[in-house]
C-alpha positions in Angstrom: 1.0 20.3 -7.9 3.9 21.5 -10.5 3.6 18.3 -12.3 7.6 18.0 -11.8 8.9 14.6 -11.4 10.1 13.8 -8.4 12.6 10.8 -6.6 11.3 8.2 -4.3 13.6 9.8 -1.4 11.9 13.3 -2.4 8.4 11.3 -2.1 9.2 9.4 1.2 10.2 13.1 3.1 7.3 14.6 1.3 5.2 11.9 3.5 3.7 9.8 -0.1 5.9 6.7 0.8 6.7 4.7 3.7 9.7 3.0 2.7 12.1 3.1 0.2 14.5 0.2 -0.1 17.4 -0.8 -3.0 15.6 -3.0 -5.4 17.5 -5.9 -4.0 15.9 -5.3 -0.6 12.2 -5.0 -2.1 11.3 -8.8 -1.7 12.3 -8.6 1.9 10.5 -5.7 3.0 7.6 -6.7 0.9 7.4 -9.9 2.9 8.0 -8.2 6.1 5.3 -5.6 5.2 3.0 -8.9 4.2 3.6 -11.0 7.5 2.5 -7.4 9.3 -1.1 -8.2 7.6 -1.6 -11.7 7.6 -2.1 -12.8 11.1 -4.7 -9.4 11.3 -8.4 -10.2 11.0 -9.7 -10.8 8.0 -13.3 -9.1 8.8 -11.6 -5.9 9.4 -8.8 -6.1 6.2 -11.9 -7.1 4.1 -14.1 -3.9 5.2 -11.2 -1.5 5.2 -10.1 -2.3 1.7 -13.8 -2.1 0.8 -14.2 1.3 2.6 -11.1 2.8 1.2 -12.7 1.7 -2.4 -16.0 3.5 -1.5 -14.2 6.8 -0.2 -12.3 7.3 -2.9 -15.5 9.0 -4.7 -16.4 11.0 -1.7 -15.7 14.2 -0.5 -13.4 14.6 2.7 -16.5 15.4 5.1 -18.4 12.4 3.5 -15.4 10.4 3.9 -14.7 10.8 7.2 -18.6 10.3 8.4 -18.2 7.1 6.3 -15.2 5.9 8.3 -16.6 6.2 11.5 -19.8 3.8 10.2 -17.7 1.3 9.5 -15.7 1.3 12.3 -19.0 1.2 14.4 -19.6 -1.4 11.9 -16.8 -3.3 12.5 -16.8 -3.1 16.3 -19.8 -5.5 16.2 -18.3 -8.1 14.5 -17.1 -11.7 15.9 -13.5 -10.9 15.1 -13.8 -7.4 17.1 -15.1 -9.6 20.3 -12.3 -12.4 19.7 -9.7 -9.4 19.5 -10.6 -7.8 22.6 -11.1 -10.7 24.6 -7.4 -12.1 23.1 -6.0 -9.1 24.1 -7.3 -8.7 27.7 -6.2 -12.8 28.1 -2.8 -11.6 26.7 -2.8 -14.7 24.0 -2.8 -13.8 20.2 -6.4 -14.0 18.8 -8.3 -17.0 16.7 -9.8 -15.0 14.2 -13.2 -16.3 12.8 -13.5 -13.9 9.9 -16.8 -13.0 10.4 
């Protein structure tokens, strides 16, 4: 708001960053952050990165109303069903990506 610059450990306890890591560490934790997406369903990583695009225009109250469409949304897909059922046969999932 002050348009001061500000350090990444001044960001990170402000709450704008989730990490900070020495830039000889940043290959490794991007990986690490990376191999936390991959094996996630690719229905739901492909509709929230399109959702986030879409809110981005949108008021907070418009927003949020769109976020709980597209969860509804997603919750019908394939990959919700193979989730759910994955989870209650306590095996990791076969996603279908649709």
């Amino acid at each position: 708001m002050t348009d001061e610059p500000f350090d990444a450990t001044s960001a990170q306890k402000a709450g704008l960053l989730n990490y900070v890591v020495p830039a000889v560490e940043l290959d490794a934790k991007v990986d690490w952050l990376v191999n936390r997406i991959v094996d996630k369903s690719p229905t739901a990583i492909r509709r929230g990165k399109y959702a986030m695009r879409a809110i981005a225009s949108m008021s907070f109250d418009e927003s949020i109303a769109y976020a709980e469409s597209q969860i509804a949304l997603l919750a019908m897909t394939e990959d919700a069903k193979e989730g759910l059922k994955a989870f209650s046969e306590k095996r990791k999932p076969s996603w279908l990506g649709k």
